[in-house]
TORMAR-297276 format. One record per residue (C-alpha): residue in one letter; x, y, z. Coordinates in Angstrom, 3 decimals. Each point is the difference from the previous one (the first is absolute). Example, Ala and Ser with C-alpha at 12.3 -4.5 7.8 and 13.67 -1.06 7.14 Angstrom:
NODE,r,x,y,z
NODE,A,12.300,-4.500,7.800;
NODE,S,1.370,3.440,-0.660;
***
This chain:
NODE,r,x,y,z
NODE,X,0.000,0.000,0.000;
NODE,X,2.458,2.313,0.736;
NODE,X,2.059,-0.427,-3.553;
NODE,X,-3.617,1.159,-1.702;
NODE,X,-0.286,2.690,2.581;
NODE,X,4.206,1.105,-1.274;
NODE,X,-1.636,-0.459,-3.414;
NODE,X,-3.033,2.340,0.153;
NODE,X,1.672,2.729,1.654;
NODE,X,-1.257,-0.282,3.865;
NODE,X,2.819,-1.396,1.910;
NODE,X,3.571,1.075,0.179;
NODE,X,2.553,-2.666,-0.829;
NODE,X,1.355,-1.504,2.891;
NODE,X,3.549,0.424,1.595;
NODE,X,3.160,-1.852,-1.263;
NODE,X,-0.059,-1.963,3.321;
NODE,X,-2.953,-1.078,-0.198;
NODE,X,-0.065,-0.806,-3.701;
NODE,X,3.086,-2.229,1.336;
NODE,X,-1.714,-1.422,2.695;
NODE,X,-2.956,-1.220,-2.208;
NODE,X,1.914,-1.897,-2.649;
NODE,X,1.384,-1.631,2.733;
NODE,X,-2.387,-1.246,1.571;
NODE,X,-1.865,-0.944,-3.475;
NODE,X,3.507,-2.090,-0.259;
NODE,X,-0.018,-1.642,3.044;
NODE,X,-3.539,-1.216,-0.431;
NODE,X,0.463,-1.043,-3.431;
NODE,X,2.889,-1.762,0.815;
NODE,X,-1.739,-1.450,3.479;
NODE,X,-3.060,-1.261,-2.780;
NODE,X,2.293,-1.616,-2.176;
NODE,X,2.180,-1.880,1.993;
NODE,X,1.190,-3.470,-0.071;
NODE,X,-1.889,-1.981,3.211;
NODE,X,2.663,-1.034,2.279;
***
């Protein structure tokens, strides 16, 4: 929701932290979803 707020004009775009922040965590559950079972 936020990226079609950025896209329409009626949010600001976010910090470089927390841009940084975001991917990670988008990373970490990717990778936690895609892992081998143990």
């Amino acid at each position: 929701m936020h990226n079609f707020r950025l896209l329409v004009g009626c949010a600001a775009p976010a910090d470089q932290d927390t841009v940084e922040e975001h991917v990670r965590e988008v990373v970490m559950l990717f990778m936690r979803a895609y892992r081998p079972d143990a």
